[in-house]
C-alpha positions in Angstrom: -23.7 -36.0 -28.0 -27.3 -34.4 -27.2 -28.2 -30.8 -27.9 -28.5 -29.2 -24.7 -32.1 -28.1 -25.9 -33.1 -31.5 -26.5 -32.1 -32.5 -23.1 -33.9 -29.5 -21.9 -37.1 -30.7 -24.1 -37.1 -33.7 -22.4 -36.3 -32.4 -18.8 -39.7 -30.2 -19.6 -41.7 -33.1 -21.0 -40.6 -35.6 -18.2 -41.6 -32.3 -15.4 -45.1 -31.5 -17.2 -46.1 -35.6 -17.4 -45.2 -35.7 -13.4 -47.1 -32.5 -12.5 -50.2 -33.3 -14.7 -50.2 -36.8 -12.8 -49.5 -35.5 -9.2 -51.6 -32.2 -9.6 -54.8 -34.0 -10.1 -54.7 -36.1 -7.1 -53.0 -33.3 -5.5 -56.0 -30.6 -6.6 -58.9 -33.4 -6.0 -57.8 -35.3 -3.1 -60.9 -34.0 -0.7 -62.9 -35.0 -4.0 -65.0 -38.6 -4.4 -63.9 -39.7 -7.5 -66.0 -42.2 -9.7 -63.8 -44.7 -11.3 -64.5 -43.1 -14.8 -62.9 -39.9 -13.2 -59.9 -42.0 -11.6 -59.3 -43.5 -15.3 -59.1 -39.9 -16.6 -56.8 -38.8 -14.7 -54.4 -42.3 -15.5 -54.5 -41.1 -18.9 -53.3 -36.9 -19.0 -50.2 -37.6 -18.7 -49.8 -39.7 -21.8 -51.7 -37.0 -23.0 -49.6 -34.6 -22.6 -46.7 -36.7 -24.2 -48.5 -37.2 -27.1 -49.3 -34.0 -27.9 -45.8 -32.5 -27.9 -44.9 -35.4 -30.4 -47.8 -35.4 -32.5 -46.3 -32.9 -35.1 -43.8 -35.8 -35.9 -46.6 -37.8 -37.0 -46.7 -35.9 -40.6 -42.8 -35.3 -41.1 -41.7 -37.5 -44.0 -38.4 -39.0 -42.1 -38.8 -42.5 -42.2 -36.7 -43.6 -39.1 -39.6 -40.9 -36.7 -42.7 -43.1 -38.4 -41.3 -46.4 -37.9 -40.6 -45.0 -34.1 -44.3 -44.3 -34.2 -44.8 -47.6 -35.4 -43.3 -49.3 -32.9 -44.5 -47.3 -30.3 -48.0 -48.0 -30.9 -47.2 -51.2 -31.1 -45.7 -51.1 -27.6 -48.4 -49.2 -26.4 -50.6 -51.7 -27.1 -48.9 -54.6 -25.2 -47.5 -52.5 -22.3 -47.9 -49.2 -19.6 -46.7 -46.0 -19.9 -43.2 -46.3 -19.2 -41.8 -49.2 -20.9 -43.9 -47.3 -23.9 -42.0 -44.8 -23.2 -38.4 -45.8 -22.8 -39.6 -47.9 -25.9 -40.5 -45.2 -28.4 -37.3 -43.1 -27.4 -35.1 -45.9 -27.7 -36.5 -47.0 -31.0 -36.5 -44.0 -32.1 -32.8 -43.3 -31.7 -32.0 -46.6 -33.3 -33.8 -45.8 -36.3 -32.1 -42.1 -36.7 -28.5 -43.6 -36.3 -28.9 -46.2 -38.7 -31.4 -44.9 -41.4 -30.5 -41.1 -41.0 
């Protein structure tokens, strides 16, 4: 069963990531972007997901750094969200069987 502050965790990640995506258009939308500025702005959200899972990268679990294994490796072959759905489903593979 999930802890009901991991689900809120993830409620609040999954919020921020659509809000940073959605605000930016939202705030420059009357604004000519260059396409170096459009490609920014493609990019905060995963951003924003990496740094709330960044402090995993120096825990000494093994099953979270072979998640970050594979998720870089997923993030190098696909977008965002099978990245995503990816790295959390990895990563709850690895817990149950090596935890």
């Amino acid at each position: 069963m999930i802890h009901s502050a991991t689900l809120i965790a993830i409620l609040c990640i999954a919020i921020t990531t659509y809000l940073t995506r959605v605000l930016g258009y939202v705030l420059l939308k009357n604004k000519t972007l260059t396409a170096r500025q459009k490609q920014i702005l493609e990019v905060v959200p995963g951003c924003v997901l990496i740094s709330v899972i960044a402090p995993y990268f120096v825990k000494d679990n093994p099953a979270d750094l072979l998640a970050i294994a594979i998720t870089l490796l997923a993030a190098s072959r696909f977008s965002l969200l099978p990245t995503v759905l990816i790295s959390m489903l990895s990563a709850a593979v690895l817990r149950f069987v090596l935890i």
